[in-house]
C-alpha positions as CSV (number, residue, x, y, z in Angstrom):
1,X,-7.8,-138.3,51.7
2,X,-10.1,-138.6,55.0
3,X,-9.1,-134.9,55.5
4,X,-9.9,-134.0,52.0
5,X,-13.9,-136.0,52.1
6,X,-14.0,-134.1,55.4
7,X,-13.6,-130.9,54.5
8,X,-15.6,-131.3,51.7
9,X,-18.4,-132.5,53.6
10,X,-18.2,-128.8,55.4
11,X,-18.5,-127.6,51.7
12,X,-21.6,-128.8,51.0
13,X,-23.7,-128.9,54.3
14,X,-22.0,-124.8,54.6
15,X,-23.6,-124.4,50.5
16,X,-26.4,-126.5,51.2
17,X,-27.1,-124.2,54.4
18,X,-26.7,-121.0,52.8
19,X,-29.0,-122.1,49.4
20,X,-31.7,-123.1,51.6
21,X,-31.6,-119.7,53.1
22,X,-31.2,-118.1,49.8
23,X,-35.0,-119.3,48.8
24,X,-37.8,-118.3,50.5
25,X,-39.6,-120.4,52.5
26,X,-43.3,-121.2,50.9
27,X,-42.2,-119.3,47.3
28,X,-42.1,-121.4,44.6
29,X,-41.6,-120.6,40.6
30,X,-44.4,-120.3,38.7
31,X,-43.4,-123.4,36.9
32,X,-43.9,-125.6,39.8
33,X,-46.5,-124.2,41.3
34,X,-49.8,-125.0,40.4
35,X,-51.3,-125.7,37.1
36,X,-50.0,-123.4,34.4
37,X,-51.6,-122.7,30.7
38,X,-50.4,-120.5,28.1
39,X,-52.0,-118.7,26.0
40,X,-50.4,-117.5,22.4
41,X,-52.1,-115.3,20.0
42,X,-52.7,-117.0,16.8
43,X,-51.2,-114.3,14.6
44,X,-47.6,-114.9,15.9
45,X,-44.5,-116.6,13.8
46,X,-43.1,-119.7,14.8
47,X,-40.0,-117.8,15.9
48,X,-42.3,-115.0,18.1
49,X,-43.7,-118.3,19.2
50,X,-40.9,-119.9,20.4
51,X,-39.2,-116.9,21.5
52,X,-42.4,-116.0,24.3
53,X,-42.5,-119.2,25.6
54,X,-38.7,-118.4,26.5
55,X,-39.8,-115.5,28.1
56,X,-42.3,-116.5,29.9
57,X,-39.9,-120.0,31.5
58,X,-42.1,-122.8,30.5
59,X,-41.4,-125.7,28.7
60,X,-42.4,-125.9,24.6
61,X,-44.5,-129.1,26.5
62,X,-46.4,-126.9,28.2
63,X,-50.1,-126.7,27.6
64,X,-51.6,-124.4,25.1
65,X,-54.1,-122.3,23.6
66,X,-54.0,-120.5,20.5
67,X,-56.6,-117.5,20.8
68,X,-57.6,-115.6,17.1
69,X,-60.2,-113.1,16.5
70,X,-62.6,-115.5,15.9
71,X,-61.9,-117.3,18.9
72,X,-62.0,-114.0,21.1
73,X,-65.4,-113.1,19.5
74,X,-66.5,-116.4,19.8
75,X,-66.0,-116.6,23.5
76,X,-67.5,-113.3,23.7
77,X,-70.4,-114.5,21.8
78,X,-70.0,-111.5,19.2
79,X,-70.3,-113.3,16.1
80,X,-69.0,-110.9,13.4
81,X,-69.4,-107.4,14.8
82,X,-67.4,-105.3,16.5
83,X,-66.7,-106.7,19.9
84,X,-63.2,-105.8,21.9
85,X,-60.8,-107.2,19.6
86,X,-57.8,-105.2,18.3
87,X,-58.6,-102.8,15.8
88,X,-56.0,-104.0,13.3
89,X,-57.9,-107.8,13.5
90,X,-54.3,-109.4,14.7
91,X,-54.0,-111.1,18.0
92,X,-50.3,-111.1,18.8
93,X,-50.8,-111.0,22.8
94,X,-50.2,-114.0,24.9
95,X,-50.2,-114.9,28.6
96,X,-49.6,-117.1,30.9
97,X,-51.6,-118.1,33.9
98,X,-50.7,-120.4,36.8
99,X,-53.0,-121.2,39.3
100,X,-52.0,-120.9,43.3
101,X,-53.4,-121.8,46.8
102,X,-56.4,-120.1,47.9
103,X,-56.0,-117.0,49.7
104,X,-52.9,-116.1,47.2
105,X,-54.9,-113.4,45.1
106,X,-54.5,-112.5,41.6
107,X,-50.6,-111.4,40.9
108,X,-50.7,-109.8,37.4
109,X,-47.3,-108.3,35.2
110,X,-47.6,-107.1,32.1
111,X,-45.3,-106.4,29.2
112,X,-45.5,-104.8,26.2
113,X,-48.8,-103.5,27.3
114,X,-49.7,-99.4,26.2
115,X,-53.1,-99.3,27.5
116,X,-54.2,-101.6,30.5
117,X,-52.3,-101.8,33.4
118,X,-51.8,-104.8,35.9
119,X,-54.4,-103.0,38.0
120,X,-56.8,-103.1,35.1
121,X,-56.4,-106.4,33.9
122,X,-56.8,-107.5,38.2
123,X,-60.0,-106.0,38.4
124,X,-61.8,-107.3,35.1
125,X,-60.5,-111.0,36.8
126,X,-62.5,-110.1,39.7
127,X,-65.4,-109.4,37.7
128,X,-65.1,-112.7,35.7
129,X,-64.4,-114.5,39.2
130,X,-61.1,-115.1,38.9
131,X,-58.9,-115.8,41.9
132,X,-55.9,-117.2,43.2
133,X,-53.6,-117.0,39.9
134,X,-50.4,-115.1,38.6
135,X,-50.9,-114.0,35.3
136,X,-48.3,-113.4,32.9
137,X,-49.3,-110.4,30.1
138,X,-46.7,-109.6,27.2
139,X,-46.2,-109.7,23.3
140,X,-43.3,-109.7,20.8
141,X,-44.1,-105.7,20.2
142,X,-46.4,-103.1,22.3
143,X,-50.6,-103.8,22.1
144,X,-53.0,-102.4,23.5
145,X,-53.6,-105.8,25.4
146,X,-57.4,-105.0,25.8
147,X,-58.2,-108.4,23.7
148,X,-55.6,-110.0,26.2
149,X,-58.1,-110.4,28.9
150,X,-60.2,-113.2,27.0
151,X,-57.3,-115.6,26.6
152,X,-57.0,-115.2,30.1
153,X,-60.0,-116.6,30.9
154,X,-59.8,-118.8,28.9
155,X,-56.3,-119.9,30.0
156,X,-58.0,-120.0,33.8
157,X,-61.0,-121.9,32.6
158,X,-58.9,-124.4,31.1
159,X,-56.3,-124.7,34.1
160,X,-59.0,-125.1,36.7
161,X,-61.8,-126.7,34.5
162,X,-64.3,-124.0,35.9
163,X,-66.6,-122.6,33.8
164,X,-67.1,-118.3,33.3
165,X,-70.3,-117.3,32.9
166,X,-70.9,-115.9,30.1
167,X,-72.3,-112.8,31.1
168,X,-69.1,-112.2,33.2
169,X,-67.0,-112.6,30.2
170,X,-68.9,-109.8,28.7
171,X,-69.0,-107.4,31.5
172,X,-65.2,-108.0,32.3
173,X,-64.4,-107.3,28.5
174,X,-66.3,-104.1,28.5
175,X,-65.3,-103.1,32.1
176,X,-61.6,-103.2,30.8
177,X,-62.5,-101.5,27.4
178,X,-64.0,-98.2,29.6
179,X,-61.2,-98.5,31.8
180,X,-58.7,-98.8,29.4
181,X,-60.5,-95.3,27.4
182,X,-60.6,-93.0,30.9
183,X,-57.3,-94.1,31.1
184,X,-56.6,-92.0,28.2
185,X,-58.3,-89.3,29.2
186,X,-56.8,-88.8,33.2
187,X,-54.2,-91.9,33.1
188,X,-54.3,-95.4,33.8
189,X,-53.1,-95.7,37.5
190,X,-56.2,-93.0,38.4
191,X,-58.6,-94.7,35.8
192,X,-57.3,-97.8,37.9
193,X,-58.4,-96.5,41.0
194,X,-61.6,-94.9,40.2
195,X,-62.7,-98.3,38.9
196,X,-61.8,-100.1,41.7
197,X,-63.5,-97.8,44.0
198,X,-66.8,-98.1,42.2
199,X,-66.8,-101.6,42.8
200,X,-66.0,-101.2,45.9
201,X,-69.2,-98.9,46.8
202,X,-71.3,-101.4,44.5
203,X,-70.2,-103.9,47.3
204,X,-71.1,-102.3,49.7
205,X,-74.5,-100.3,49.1
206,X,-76.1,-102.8,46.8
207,X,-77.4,-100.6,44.2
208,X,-81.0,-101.9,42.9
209,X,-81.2,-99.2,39.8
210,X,-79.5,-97.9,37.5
211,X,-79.7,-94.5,38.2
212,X,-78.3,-95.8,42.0
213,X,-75.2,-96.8,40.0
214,X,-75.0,-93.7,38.0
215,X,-75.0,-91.6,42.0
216,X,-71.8,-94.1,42.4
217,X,-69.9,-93.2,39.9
218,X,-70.6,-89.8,40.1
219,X,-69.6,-88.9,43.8
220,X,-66.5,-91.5,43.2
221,X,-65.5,-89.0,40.2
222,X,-66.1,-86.2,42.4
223,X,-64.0,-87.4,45.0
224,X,-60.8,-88.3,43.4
225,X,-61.8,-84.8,40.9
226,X,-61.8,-86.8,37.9
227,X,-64.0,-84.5,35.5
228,X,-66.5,-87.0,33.5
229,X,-68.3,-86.0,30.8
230,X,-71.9,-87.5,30.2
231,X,-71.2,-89.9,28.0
232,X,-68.4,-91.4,30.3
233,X,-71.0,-91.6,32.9
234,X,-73.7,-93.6,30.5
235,X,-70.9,-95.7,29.4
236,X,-69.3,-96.6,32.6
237,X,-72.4,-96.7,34.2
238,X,-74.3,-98.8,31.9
239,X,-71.1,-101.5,32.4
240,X,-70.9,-101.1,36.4
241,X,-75.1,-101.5,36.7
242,X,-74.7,-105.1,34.5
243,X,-71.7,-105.6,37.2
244,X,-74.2,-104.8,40.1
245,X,-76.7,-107.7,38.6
246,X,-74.3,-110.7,38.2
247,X,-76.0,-113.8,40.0
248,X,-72.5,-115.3,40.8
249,X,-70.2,-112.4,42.8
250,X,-69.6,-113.5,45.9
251,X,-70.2,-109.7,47.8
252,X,-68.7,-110.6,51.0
253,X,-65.2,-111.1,49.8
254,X,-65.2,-109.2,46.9
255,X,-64.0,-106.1,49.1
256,X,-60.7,-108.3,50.2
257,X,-60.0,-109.0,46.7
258,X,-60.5,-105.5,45.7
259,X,-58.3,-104.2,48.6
260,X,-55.9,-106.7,47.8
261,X,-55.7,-105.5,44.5
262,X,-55.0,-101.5,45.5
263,X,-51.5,-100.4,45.4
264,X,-49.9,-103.7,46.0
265,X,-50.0,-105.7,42.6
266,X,-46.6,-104.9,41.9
267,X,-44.9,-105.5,45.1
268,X,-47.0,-109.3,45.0
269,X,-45.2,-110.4,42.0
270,X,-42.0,-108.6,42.6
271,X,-41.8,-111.4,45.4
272,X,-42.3,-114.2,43.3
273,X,-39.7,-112.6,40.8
274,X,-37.1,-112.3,43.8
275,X,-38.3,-116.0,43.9
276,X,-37.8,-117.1,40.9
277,X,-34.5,-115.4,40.9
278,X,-33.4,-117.3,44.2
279,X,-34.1,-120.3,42.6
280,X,-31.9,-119.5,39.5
281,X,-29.1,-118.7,42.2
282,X,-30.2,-122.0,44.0
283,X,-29.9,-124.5,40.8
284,X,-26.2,-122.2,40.7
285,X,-25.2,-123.4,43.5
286,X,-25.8,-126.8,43.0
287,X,-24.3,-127.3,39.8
288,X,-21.4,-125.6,41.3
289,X,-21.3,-128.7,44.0
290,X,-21.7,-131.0,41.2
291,X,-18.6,-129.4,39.5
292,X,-16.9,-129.4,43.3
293,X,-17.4,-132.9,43.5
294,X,-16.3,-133.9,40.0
295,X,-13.1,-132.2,40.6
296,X,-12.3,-133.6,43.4
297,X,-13.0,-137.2,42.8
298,X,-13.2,-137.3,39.0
């Protein structure tokens, strides 16, 4: 028996040893992490309900929103008319946001998405002074997941009981809303791209006018031979120039989050998948010590 108790001692400091190296040092779930809020769109069934808080990990205890048209237009301070909901007035998108240690970024992965990427959906956040947070997009059937954004911020204000200026909300929606259309037009990833790099020069010239803005995005469609047409110029300028006049963007570190952003979103949260999946294999190996243990001395 002394043998037996010693050798399975071995066992479990060799498991034990090999788990710990298994996870990550510093990466934790998205569960444990942080504060976390979920968003649902209003217009799902109990059983869509059920089945994307599966999806997404969390608990049905988990904390809540339920996000309508009316709420979206609410938020967005559009009354009745047409603001950036979906066309067909049903909100079926939901996410889930979970708030991290400064210096993290914004991690966004979206499913079920046709029409803004993760890209997209980082920059907006930006705009609407988001930071720190992985962000969870999807939906029991493909959206265009441009309404997504507002239960978002909400989800984010509710999480770290900041408060988005309302004129942020506004310019993030329509900054995804143009992205999301020249994405159409020469694809997401490079409709992506050219709006990141707008923002970028916006950082760092400080336009004062309008037509300083419009010069932006101009030589930034030039440059990466995107061919826009005039009213693609008015429209995305009109939405960068309300950009350029926020009160609350912090300049100095808005390049960082914007280089952050470029080219890397997916790799970010493909680490805290690979997480996530080393934890599964972690809680694995412990129930299989449990099981050990129970078989041997049971």
């Amino acid at each position: 028996m002394i043998k037996i108790k010693k050798w399975a001692s071995i066992a479990l400091i060799a498991l034990l040893a090999f788990a710990a190296v298994a996870v990550p040092a510093g990466k934790a779930s998205a569960e444990t992490t942080g504060k976390t809020v979920v968003t649902l769109g209003a217009d799902l069934s109990q059983d869509q309900r059920q089945s994307i808080l599966q999806e997404m990990g969390v608990n049905s205890d988990v904390q809540t929103i339920n996000v309508g048209i009316s709420d979206i237009r609410k938020y967005l301070n559009t009354g009745s008319g047409n603001g950036p909901v979906p066309s067909n007035n049903n909100a079926y998108s939901s996410a889930r946001i979970t708030t991290m240690d400064s210096g993290n970024g914004i991690q966004v992965k979206a499913k079920n998405v046709t029409r803004v990427t993760e890209q997209m959906y980082a920059n907006a956040l930006v705009t609407a002074g988001v930071k720190d947070a992985q962000i969870y997009v999807t939906a029991p059937e493909p959206v265009t997941g441009t309404a997504a954004l507002t239960g978002i911020m909400m989800a984010f204000e509710k999480a770290t009981n900041q408060q988005i200026s309302q004129d942020q909300r506004q310019v993030a929606n329509d900054e995804i809303k143009q992205t999301s259309d020249l994405g159409q037009k020469v694809g997401q990833d490079k409709a992506a791209d050219f709006m990141t790099k707008v923002k970028e020069q916006i950082a760092q010239q400080q336009p004062k006018s309008q037509e300083d803005v419009q010069n932006i995005v101009t030589n930034v469609g030039r440059d990466l031979n995107i061919n826009l047409n005039n009213q693609d110029i008015n429209n995305i300028t009109n939405v960068m120039f309300q950009f350029s006049q926020l009160d609350n963007i912090d300049w100095n570190s808005l390049q960082g989050q914007l280089e952050d952003i470029k080219g890397d979103l997916q790799k970010n949260f493909q680490n805290i998948i690979n997480s996530q999946e080393a934890q599964g294999f972690l809680d694995k190996i412990l129930n299989y010590i449990k099981d050990f243990f129970n078989n041997l001395f049971g």
